[in-house]
C-alpha positions as CSV (number, residue, x, y, z in Angstrom):
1,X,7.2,-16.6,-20.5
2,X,4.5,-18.7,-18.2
3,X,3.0,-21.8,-19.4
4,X,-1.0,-21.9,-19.8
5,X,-1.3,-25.4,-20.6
6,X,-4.8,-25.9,-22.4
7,X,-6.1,-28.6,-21.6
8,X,-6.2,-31.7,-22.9
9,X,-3.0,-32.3,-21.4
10,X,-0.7,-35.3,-22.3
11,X,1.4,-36.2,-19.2
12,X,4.5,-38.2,-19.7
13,X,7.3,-40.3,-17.4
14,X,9.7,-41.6,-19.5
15,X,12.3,-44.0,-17.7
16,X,15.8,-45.9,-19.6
17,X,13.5,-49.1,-19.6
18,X,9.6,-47.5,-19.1
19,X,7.6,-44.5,-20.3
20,X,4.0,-44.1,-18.8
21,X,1.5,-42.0,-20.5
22,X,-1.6,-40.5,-19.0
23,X,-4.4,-37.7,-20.1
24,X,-6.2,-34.7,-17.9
25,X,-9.2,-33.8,-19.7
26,X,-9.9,-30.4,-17.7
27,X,-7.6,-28.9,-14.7
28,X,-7.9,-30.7,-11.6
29,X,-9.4,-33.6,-13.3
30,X,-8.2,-37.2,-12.4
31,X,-5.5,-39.2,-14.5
32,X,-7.1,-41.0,-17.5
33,X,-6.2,-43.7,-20.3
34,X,-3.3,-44.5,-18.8
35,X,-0.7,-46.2,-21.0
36,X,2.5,-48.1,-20.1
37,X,5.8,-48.8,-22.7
38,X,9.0,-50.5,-22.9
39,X,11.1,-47.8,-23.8
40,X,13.6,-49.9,-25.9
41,X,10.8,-51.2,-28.2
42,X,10.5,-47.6,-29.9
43,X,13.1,-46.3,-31.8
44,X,13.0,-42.4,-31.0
45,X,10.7,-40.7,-28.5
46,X,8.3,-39.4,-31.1
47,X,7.4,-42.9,-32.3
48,X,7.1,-43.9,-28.4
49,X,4.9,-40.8,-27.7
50,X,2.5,-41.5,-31.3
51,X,2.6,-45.1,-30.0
52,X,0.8,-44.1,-26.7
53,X,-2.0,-42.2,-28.0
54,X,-2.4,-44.3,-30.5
55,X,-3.3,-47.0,-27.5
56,X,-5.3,-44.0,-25.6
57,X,-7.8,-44.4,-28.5
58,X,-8.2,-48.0,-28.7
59,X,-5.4,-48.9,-31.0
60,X,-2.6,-50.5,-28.8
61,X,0.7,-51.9,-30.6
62,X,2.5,-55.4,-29.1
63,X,3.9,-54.5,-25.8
64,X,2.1,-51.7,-25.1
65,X,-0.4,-51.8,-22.1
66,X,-3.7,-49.4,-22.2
67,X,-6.6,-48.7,-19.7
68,X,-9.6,-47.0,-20.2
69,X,-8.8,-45.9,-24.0
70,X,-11.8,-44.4,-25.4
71,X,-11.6,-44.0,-30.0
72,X,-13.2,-40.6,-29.5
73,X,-10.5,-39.1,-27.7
74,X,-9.7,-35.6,-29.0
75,X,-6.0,-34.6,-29.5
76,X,-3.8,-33.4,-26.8
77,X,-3.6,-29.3,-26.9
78,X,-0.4,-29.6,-24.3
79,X,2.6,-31.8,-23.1
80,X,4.9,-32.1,-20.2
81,X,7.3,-34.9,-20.0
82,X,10.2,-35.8,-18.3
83,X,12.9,-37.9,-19.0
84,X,15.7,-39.6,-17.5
85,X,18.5,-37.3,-18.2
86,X,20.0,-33.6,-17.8
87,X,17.8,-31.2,-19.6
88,X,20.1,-28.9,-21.7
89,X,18.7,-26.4,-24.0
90,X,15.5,-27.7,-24.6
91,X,16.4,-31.5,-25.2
92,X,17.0,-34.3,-22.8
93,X,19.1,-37.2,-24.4
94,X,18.1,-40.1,-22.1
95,X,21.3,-41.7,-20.1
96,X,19.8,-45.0,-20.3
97,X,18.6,-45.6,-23.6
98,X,18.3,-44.2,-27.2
99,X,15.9,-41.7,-26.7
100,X,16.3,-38.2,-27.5
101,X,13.2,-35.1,-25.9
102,X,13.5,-32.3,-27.8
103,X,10.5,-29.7,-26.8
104,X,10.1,-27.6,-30.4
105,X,10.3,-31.4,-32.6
106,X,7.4,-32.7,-30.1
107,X,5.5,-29.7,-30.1
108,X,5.7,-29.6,-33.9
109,X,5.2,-32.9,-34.7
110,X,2.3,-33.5,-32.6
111,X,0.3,-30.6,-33.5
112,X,0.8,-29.4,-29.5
113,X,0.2,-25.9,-28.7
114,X,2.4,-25.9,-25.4
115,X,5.2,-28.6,-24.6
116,X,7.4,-28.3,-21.1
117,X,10.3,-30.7,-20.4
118,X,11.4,-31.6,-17.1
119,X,14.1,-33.7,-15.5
120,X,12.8,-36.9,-14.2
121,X,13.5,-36.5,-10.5
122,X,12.8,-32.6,-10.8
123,X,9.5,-34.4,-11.9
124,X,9.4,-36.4,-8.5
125,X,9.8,-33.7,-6.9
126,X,7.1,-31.7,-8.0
127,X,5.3,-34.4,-7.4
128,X,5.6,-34.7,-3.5
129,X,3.2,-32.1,-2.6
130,X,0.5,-33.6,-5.1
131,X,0.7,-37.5,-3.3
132,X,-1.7,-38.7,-1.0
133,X,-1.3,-39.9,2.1
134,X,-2.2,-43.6,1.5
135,X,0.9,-43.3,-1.3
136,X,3.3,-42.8,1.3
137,X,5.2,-45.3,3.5
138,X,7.2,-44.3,6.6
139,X,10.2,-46.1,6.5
140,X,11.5,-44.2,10.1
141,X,7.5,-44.9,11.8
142,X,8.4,-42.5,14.6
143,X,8.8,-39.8,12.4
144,X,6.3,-37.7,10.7
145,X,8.1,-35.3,7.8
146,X,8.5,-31.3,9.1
147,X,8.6,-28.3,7.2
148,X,11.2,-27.1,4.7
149,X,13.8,-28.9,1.9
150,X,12.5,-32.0,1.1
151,X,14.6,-34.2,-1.4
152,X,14.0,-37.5,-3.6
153,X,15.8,-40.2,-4.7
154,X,15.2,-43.5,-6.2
155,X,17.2,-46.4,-7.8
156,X,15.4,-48.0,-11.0
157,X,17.8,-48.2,-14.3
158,X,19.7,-45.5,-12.8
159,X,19.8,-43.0,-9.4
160,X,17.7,-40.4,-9.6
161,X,18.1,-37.3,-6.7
162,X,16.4,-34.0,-6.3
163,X,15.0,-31.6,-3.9
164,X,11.4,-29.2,-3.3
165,X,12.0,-26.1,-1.8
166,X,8.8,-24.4,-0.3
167,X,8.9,-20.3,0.2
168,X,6.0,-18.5,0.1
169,X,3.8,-20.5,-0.9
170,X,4.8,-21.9,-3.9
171,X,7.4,-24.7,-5.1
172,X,10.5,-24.7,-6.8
173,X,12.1,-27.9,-8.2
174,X,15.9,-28.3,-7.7
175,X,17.6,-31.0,-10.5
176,X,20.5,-32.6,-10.0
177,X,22.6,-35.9,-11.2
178,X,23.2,-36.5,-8.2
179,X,23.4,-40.1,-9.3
180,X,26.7,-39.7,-10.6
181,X,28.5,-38.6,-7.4
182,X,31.9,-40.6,-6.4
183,X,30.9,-43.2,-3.9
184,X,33.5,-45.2,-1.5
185,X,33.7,-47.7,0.6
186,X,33.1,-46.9,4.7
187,X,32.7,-50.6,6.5
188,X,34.8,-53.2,6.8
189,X,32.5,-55.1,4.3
190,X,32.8,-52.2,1.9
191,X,36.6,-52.3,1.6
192,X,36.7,-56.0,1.2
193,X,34.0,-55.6,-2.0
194,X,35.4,-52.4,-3.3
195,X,37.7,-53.8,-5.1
196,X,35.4,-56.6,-6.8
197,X,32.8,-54.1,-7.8
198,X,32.8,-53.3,-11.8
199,X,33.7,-50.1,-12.6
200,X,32.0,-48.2,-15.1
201,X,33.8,-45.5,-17.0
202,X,36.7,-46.1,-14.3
203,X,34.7,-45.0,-11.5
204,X,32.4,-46.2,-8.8
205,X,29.5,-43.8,-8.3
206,X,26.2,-44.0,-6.1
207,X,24.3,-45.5,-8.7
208,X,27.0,-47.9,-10.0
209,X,25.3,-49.4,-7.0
210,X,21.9,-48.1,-6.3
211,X,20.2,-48.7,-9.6
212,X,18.9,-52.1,-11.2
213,X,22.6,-53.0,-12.5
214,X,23.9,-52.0,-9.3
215,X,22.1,-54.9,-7.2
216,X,23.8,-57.1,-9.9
217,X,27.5,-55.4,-9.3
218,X,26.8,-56.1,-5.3
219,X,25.8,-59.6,-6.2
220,X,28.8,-60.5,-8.4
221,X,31.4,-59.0,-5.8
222,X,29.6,-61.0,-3.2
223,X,30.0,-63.9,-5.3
224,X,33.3,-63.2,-5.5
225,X,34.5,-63.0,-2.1
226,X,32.2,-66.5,-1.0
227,X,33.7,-68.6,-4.2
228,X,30.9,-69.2,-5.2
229,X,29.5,-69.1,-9.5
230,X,26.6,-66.2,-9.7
231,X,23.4,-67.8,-10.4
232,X,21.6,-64.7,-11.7
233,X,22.3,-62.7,-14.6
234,X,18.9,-59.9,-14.3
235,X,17.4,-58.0,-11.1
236,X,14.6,-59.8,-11.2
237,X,15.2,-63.0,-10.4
238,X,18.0,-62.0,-8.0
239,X,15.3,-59.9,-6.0
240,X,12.6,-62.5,-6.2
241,X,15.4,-64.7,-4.0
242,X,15.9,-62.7,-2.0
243,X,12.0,-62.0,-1.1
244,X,11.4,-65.5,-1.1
245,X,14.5,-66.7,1.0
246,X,15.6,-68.9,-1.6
247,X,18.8,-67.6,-1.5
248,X,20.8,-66.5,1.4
249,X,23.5,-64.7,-0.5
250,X,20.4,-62.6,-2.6
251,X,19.3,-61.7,0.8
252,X,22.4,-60.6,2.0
253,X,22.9,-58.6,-1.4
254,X,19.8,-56.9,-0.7
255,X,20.5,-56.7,2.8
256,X,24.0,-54.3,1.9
257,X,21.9,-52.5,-0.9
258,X,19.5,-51.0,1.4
259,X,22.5,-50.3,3.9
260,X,24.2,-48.2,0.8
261,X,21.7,-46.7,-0.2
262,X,20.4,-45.7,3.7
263,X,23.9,-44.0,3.5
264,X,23.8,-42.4,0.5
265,X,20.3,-41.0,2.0
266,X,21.5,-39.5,4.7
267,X,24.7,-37.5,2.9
268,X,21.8,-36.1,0.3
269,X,19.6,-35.1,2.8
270,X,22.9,-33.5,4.8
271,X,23.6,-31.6,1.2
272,X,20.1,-30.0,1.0
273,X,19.4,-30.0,4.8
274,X,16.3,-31.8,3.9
275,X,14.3,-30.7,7.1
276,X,11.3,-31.7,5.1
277,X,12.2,-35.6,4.9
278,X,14.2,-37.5,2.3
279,X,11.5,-39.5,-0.2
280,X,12.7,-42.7,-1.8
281,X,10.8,-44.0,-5.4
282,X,11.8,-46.0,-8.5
283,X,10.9,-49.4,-9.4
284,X,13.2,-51.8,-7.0
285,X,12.2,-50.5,-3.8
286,X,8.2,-51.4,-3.8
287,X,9.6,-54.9,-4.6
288,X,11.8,-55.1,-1.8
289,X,9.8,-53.5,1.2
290,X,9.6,-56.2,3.0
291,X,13.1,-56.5,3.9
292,X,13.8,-53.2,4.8
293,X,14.4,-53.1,8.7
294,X,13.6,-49.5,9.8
295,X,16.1,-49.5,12.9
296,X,18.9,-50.6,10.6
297,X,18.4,-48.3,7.7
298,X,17.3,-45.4,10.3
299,X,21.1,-45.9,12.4
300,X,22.9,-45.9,9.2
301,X,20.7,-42.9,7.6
302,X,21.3,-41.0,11.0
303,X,25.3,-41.9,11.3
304,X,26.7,-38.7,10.0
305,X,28.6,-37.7,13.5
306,X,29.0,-34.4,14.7
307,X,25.2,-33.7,12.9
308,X,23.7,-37.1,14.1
309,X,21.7,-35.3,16.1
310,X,20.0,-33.4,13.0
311,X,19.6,-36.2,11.0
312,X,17.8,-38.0,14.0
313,X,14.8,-34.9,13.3
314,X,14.6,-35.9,9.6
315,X,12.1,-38.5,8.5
316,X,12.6,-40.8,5.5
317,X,9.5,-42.0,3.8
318,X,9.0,-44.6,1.0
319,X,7.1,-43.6,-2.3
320,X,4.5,-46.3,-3.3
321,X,2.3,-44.9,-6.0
322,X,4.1,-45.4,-9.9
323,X,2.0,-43.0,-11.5
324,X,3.3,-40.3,-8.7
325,X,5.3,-38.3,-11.3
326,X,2.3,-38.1,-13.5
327,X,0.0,-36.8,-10.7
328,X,2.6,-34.0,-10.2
329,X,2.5,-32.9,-13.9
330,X,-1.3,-33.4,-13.6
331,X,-1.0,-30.3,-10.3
332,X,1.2,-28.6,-12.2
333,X,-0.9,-28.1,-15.6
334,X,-4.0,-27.5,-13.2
335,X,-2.0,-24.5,-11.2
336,X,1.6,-23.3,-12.4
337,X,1.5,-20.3,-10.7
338,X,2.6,-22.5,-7.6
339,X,5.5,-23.7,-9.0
340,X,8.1,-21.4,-10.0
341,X,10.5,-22.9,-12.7
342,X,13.0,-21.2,-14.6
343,X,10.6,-21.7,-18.3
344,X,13.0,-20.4,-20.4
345,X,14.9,-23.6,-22.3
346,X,12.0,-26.0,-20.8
347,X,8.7,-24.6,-22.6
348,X,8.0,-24.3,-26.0
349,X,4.5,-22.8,-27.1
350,X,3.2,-21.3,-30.6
Protein backbone atom coordinates (compact mmCIF):
# COMPACT_ATOMS: atom_id res chain seq x y z
CA UNK A 1 0.00 0.00 0.00
CA UNK A 2 1.25 3.72 -0.96
CA UNK A 3 -0.68 6.74 -0.24
CA UNK A 4 -1.91 8.98 -3.26
CA UNK A 5 -3.34 11.70 -1.39
CA UNK A 6 -5.88 13.62 -3.68
CA UNK A 7 -5.83 16.68 -3.08
CA UNK A 8 -7.58 18.79 -1.20
CA UNK A 9 -5.58 17.80 1.59
CA UNK A 10 -6.37 18.63 5.22
CA UNK A 11 -3.09 18.93 7.19
CA UNK A 12 -3.25 18.58 10.93
CA UNK A 13 -0.70 19.20 14.27
CA UNK A 14 -2.47 18.26 17.14
CA UNK A 15 -0.50 19.12 20.43
CA UNK A 16 -1.88 18.12 24.49
CA UNK A 17 -2.89 21.98 24.67
CA UNK A 18 -3.01 23.09 20.55
CA UNK A 19 -4.16 21.50 17.30
CA UNK A 20 -3.37 23.70 14.05
CA UNK A 21 -5.24 23.02 10.97
CA UNK A 22 -4.28 24.08 7.46
CA UNK A 23 -5.47 23.13 3.62
CA UNK A 24 -3.22 22.42 0.20
CA UNK A 25 -5.54 22.97 -2.55
CA UNK A 26 -3.18 21.28 -5.31
CA UNK A 27 0.49 19.48 -4.66
CA UNK A 28 3.08 21.86 -4.04
CA UNK A 29 0.62 24.55 -3.39
CA UNK A 30 1.24 26.93 -0.33
CA UNK A 31 -0.57 26.40 3.28
CA UNK A 32 -4.08 27.92 3.27
CA UNK A 33 -6.94 28.85 5.81
CA UNK A 34 -5.08 28.20 8.53
CA UNK A 35 -6.85 27.40 11.79
CA UNK A 36 -5.61 27.28 15.37
CA UNK A 37 -7.48 25.33 18.69
CA UNK A 38 -7.29 24.74 22.24
CA UNK A 39 -7.27 21.24 22.36
CA UNK A 40 -9.11 20.84 25.73
CA UNK A 41 -12.11 22.93 24.52
CA UNK A 42 -13.27 19.88 22.21
CA UNK A 43 -14.34 16.88 23.60
CA UNK A 44 -12.93 14.14 21.09
CA UNK A 45 -10.78 14.68 18.05
CA UNK A 46 -13.61 14.39 15.61
CA UNK A 47 -15.46 17.34 17.09
CA UNK A 48 -11.93 19.24 17.15
CA UNK A 49 -11.24 18.32 13.44
CA UNK A 50 -15.36 19.30 12.29
CA UNK A 51 -14.63 22.44 14.41
CA UNK A 52 -11.72 23.48 12.09
CA UNK A 53 -13.30 23.27 8.82
CA UNK A 54 -16.07 24.55 10.05
CA UNK A 55 -13.81 27.93 10.73
CA UNK A 56 -11.95 27.17 7.20
CA UNK A 57 -15.34 28.18 5.72
CA UNK A 58 -16.15 31.17 7.50
CA UNK A 59 -17.91 29.71 10.53
CA UNK A 60 -15.47 29.91 13.49
CA UNK A 61 -16.69 28.65 17.13
CA UNK A 62 -15.42 30.75 20.50
CA UNK A 63 -11.75 30.08 20.84
CA UNK A 64 -11.10 29.05 17.68
CA UNK A 65 -8.69 31.37 15.57
CA UNK A 66 -9.18 31.33 11.47
CA UNK A 67 -7.25 33.12 8.57
CA UNK A 68 -8.12 33.33 5.15
CA UNK A 69 -11.48 31.13 5.41
CA UNK A 70 -13.22 31.24 2.27
CA UNK A 71 -17.56 29.72 2.55
CA UNK A 72 -16.87 28.07 -0.86
CA UNK A 73 -14.27 25.77 0.26
CA UNK A 74 -14.82 22.32 -1.13
CA UNK A 75 -14.37 19.27 1.25
CA UNK A 76 -11.10 17.82 2.01
CA UNK A 77 -10.54 14.43 -0.32
CA UNK A 78 -7.39 13.52 2.26
CA UNK A 79 -5.97 13.83 5.84
CA UNK A 80 -2.70 13.46 7.57
CA UNK A 81 -2.43 14.30 11.14
CA UNK A 82 -0.28 13.81 13.91
CA UNK A 83 -0.69 13.66 17.35
CA UNK A 84 1.06 13.78 20.49
CA UNK A 85 1.35 10.20 21.38
CA UNK A 86 2.63 6.56 20.31
CA UNK A 87 0.83 5.51 17.23
CA UNK A 88 -0.40 1.92 17.82
CA UNK A 89 -2.50 0.13 15.33
CA UNK A 90 -3.98 2.89 13.67
CA UNK A 91 -4.96 5.12 16.70
CA UNK A 92 -2.90 7.58 18.66
CA UNK A 93 -4.47 8.25 22.25
CA UNK A 94 -2.89 11.69 23.08
CA UNK A 95 -0.50 11.57 26.33
CA UNK A 96 -1.60 14.92 27.19
CA UNK A 97 -5.16 15.27 26.86
CA UNK A 98 -8.44 13.40 26.13
CA UNK A 99 -8.03 13.00 22.60
CA UNK A 100 -8.18 9.83 20.95
CA UNK A 101 -6.80 9.59 16.42
CA UNK A 102 -8.21 6.73 15.10
CA UNK A 103 -7.44 6.66 11.10
CA UNK A 104 -10.71 4.37 9.84
CA UNK A 105 -13.34 6.66 12.37
CA UNK A 106 -11.72 9.92 10.72
CA UNK A 107 -11.76 8.76 7.39
CA UNK A 108 -15.30 7.52 7.76
CA UNK A 109 -16.69 10.21 9.45
CA UNK A 110 -15.37 12.88 7.41
CA UNK A 111 -16.28 11.52 4.15
CA UNK A 112 -12.13 11.36 3.44
CA UNK A 113 -10.91 9.10 0.79
CA UNK A 114 -7.29 8.71 2.28
CA UNK A 115 -6.30 9.48 6.05
CA UNK A 116 -2.45 8.80 7.33
CA UNK A 117 -1.49 9.25 11.01
CA UNK A 118 1.80 10.10 12.17
CA UNK A 119 3.60 10.65 15.53
CA UNK A 120 4.09 14.21 16.34
CA UNK A 121 7.82 14.48 16.31
CA UNK A 122 8.05 11.70 13.46
CA UNK A 123 5.94 14.74 11.97
CA UNK A 124 8.86 17.18 12.87
CA UNK A 125 11.00 15.29 11.45
CA UNK A 126 9.65 15.01 8.20
CA UNK A 127 9.42 18.31 8.34
CA UNK A 128 13.20 19.38 8.43
CA UNK A 129 13.92 18.93 4.86
CA UNK A 130 10.73 20.94 3.85
CA UNK A 131 11.87 24.34 6.25
CA UNK A 132 13.33 27.28 4.86
CA UNK A 133 16.31 28.76 5.69
CA UNK A 134 14.92 31.98 7.27
CA UNK A 135 12.98 29.26 9.72
CA UNK A 136 15.98 28.19 11.11
CA UNK A 137 18.15 29.59 13.99
CA UNK A 138 21.78 28.43 14.70
CA UNK A 139 22.03 28.17 18.21
CA UNK A 140 26.06 26.81 17.80
CA UNK A 141 26.70 30.12 14.95
CA UNK A 142 30.03 28.41 13.96
CA UNK A 143 28.41 25.53 12.75
CA UNK A 144 26.54 24.86 9.66
CA UNK A 145 24.55 21.24 9.91
CA UNK A 146 26.45 18.26 7.70
CA UNK A 147 25.13 15.38 6.09
CA UNK A 148 23.51 12.35 7.61
CA UNK A 149 21.03 11.48 10.92
CA UNK A 150 19.54 14.45 11.89
CA UNK A 151 17.18 14.36 15.08
CA UNK A 152 14.46 16.64 16.79
CA UNK A 153 13.36 17.44 19.96
CA UNK A 154 11.23 20.04 21.57
CA UNK A 155 9.72 20.72 25.04
CA UNK A 156 5.95 22.14 24.82
CA UNK A 157 3.26 20.15 27.09
CA UNK A 158 5.51 17.29 26.87
CA UNK A 159 9.21 16.17 25.18
CA UNK A 160 9.02 15.31 21.99
CA UNK A 161 12.39 13.40 20.14
CA UNK A 162 12.88 11.89 16.75
CA UNK A 163 15.31 11.44 14.07
CA UNK A 164 15.43 11.77 9.67
CA UNK A 165 17.55 9.42 8.13
CA UNK A 166 18.51 10.28 4.41
CA UNK A 167 19.68 7.18 2.03
CA UNK A 168 19.23 7.36 -1.33
CA UNK A 169 17.53 9.99 -1.81
CA UNK A 170 14.66 9.67 0.08
CA UNK A 171 13.59 10.12 3.93
CA UNK A 172 12.60 7.91 6.46
CA UNK A 173 11.13 9.15 9.84
CA UNK A 174 12.35 7.40 13.04
CA UNK A 175 9.60 7.74 16.22
CA UNK A 176 10.46 7.51 19.46
CA UNK A 177 9.24 8.59 23.16
CA UNK A 178 12.20 9.48 23.87
CA UNK A 179 10.62 11.90 26.29
CA UNK A 180 10.09 9.31 28.71
CA UNK A 181 13.78 8.25 29.25
CA UNK A 182 15.16 8.11 33.00
CA UNK A 183 16.92 11.34 33.61
CA UNK A 184 19.50 12.05 36.72
CA UNK A 185 21.19 14.39 38.23
CA UNK A 186 25.08 15.16 36.97
CA UNK A 187 26.15 18.74 38.71
CA UNK A 188 26.49 19.61 41.93
CA UNK A 189 23.34 21.83 41.52
CA UNK A 190 21.49 18.82 40.12
CA UNK A 191 22.03 16.62 43.26
CA UNK A 192 21.01 19.35 45.56
CA UNK A 193 17.49 19.75 43.50
CA UNK A 194 16.98 16.08 42.76
CA UNK A 195 15.58 15.39 45.54
CA UNK A 196 12.94 18.51 45.50
CA UNK A 197 11.86 17.82 42.02
CA UNK A 198 8.08 16.15 41.87
CA UNK A 199 8.07 12.97 40.72
CA UNK A 200 5.55 11.77 38.38
CA UNK A 201 4.53 8.20 38.36
CA UNK A 202 7.69 7.70 40.77
CA UNK A 203 10.12 8.67 38.27
CA UNK A 204 12.05 11.61 37.07
CA UNK A 205 12.24 11.54 33.24
CA UNK A 206 13.67 14.13 30.55
CA UNK A 207 10.47 15.74 30.22
CA UNK A 208 9.43 15.73 33.92
CA UNK A 209 11.75 18.60 33.21
CA UNK A 210 11.90 19.74 29.61
CA UNK A 211 8.22 20.34 28.97
CA UNK A 212 5.92 23.34 30.13
CA UNK A 213 5.26 21.58 33.64
CA UNK A 214 8.84 20.87 33.83
CA UNK A 215 9.98 24.68 34.04
CA UNK A 216 7.41 24.76 36.87
CA UNK A 217 9.08 21.42 38.73
CA UNK A 218 12.69 23.40 38.28
CA UNK A 219 11.04 26.56 39.72
CA UNK A 220 9.43 24.89 42.80
CA UNK A 221 12.73 22.89 43.78
CA UNK A 222 14.56 26.20 43.40
CA UNK A 223 12.16 27.65 45.57
CA UNK A 224 12.76 25.20 47.77
CA UNK A 225 16.35 25.17 48.36
CA UNK A 226 16.31 29.51 48.57
CA UNK A 227 13.27 29.48 51.24
CA UNK A 228 11.56 31.32 49.51
CA UNK A 229 7.17 30.97 48.71
CA UNK A 230 6.77 30.31 44.65
CA UNK A 231 5.18 33.18 43.11
CA UNK A 232 4.05 31.43 39.91
CA UNK A 233 1.71 28.73 39.52
CA UNK A 234 1.65 28.62 35.06
CA UNK A 235 4.77 28.80 32.51
CA UNK A 236 3.76 31.83 31.37
CA UNK A 237 4.17 34.14 33.69
CA UNK A 238 7.23 32.36 35.13
CA UNK A 239 8.94 32.78 31.61
CA UNK A 240 7.70 36.31 31.08
CA UNK A 241 10.06 36.93 34.40
CA UNK A 242 12.42 35.61 33.42
CA UNK A 243 12.62 37.55 29.89
CA UNK A 244 11.91 40.62 31.46
CA UNK A 245 14.41 40.34 34.48
CA UNK A 246 11.85 40.73 36.95
CA UNK A 247 12.82 37.95 38.72
CA UNK A 248 16.20 36.65 39.39
CA UNK A 249 15.24 33.25 40.55
CA UNK A 250 12.89 32.83 36.96
CA UNK A 251 16.00 33.61 35.32
CA UNK A 252 18.01 31.26 37.03
CA UNK A 253 15.20 28.61 36.44
CA UNK A 254 15.42 29.22 32.97
CA UNK A 255 19.06 29.56 33.12
CA UNK A 256 19.22 25.46 34.46
CA UNK A 257 16.38 24.59 31.90
CA UNK A 258 18.33 25.34 28.98
CA UNK A 259 21.50 23.72 30.67
CA UNK A 260 19.22 20.34 31.03
CA UNK A 261 17.89 20.34 28.19
CA UNK A 262 21.57 21.29 26.27
CA UNK A 263 22.37 17.87 28.00
CA UNK A 264 19.75 15.96 27.16
CA UNK A 265 20.68 17.27 23.43
CA UNK A 266 23.74 16.05 23.28
CA UNK A 267 22.99 12.18 24.71
CA UNK A 268 20.10 12.14 21.82
CA UNK A 269 22.23 13.28 19.22
CA UNK A 270 25.10 10.65 20.72
CA UNK A 271 22.10 7.79 20.42
CA UNK A 272 21.41 8.50 16.68
CA UNK A 273 24.92 9.90 15.82
CA UNK A 274 23.09 12.88 14.56
CA UNK A 275 25.88 13.97 12.03
CA UNK A 276 23.18 15.88 10.44
CA UNK A 277 22.51 18.39 13.60
CA UNK A 278 20.12 18.09 16.47
CA UNK A 279 16.82 20.53 15.70
CA UNK A 280 15.06 21.97 18.77
CA UNK A 281 10.98 23.08 18.32
CA UNK A 282 7.92 23.35 20.59
CA UNK A 283 6.29 26.22 21.96
CA UNK A 284 8.79 27.46 25.11
CA UNK A 285 11.87 27.79 23.23
CA UNK A 286 10.83 30.75 20.61
CA UNK A 287 9.86 32.53 23.95
CA UNK A 288 12.93 32.11 25.62
CA UNK A 289 15.70 32.81 22.74
CA UNK A 290 16.96 35.49 24.16
CA UNK A 291 18.47 33.91 27.07
CA UNK A 292 20.07 31.16 25.49
CA UNK A 293 23.92 31.72 25.57
CA UNK A 294 25.34 29.71 22.67
CA UNK A 295 28.88 29.06 24.44
CA UNK A 296 27.16 27.70 27.54
CA UNK A 297 24.63 25.46 25.87
CA UNK A 298 27.33 24.54 23.12
CA UNK A 299 30.05 23.24 26.24
CA UNK A 300 27.39 21.37 27.88
CA UNK A 301 25.87 19.90 24.52
CA UNK A 302 29.54 18.96 23.59
CA UNK A 303 30.56 17.38 27.24
CA UNK A 304 30.12 13.82 26.50
CA UNK A 305 34.06 12.81 27.09
CA UNK A 306 35.81 10.37 25.29
CA UNK A 307 33.34 11.54 22.06
CA UNK A 308 33.62 15.34 22.84
CA UNK A 309 35.47 15.60 20.00
CA UNK A 310 32.40 14.33 17.73
CA UNK A 311 29.97 16.18 19.32
CA UNK A 312 32.15 19.43 18.70
CA UNK A 313 31.28 18.51 14.51
CA UNK A 314 27.52 18.39 15.28
CA UNK A 315 25.58 21.66 14.91
CA UNK A 316 22.44 22.32 16.97
CA UNK A 317 19.86 24.66 15.40
CA UNK A 318 16.67 26.21 16.77
CA UNK A 319 13.29 25.79 14.91
CA UNK A 320 11.26 29.07 14.57
CA UNK A 321 8.42 28.54 12.17
CA UNK A 322 4.99 26.87 14.23
CA UNK A 323 3.38 25.80 11.20
CA UNK A 324 6.77 23.68 10.42
CA UNK A 325 4.99 20.31 11.00
CA UNK A 326 2.33 21.33 8.65
CA UNK A 327 4.74 22.38 5.85
CA UNK A 328 6.19 18.79 6.12
CA UNK A 329 2.76 17.04 5.71
CA UNK A 330 2.17 19.70 2.96
CA UNK A 331 5.91 17.99 1.07
CA UNK A 332 4.78 14.83 1.95
CA UNK A 333 1.10 14.84 0.27
CA UNK A 334 2.87 16.75 -2.78
CA UNK A 335 5.72 13.77 -3.23
CA UNK A 336 5.55 10.48 -0.93
CA UNK A 337 7.59 8.63 -2.93
CA UNK A 338 10.43 10.51 -1.04
CA UNK A 339 9.58 9.39 2.12
CA UNK A 340 9.53 5.85 2.83
CA UNK A 341 7.22 4.93 5.88
CA UNK A 342 6.18 1.76 6.97
CA UNK A 343 1.99 2.54 5.65
CA UNK A 344 0.69 -0.35 6.99
CA UNK A 345 -1.20 0.54 10.49
CA UNK A 346 -0.77 4.50 9.53
CA UNK A 347 -2.96 4.86 6.29
CA UNK A 348 -6.34 4.11 5.82
CA UNK A 349 -7.99 4.68 2.25
CA UNK A 350 -11.41 3.34 0.49
Amino acid sequence: MTAQFPHPVLVGDVGGTNARFARVETPGAPLEASVQLHTHDHACARDGVVAAIAAMRGRPAAGVSAGGASAGLPAPRSMIVCGAGPLVEGRIQLTNAGWVLDQQALLDELGLEECLLLNDFEAQALSLPALPPEALHRITPDLAPGEGTRVILGPGTGLGVAGLIASGGQFTPVASEGGHVDFGPVTDEDYRLWPLIERVDGRVTAECLLSGPGLLRIYRAQCAVAGRDPRYNETPPLVEAAVGGSDPLARDTVRLFLAILARFAGDVALTFGARGGVYLSGGILPRIQSLIDPAAFGAIFADKAPVDGFMRRIAAVLVMEPKGVLLGMAALAATPERYRLDWKGRLARR
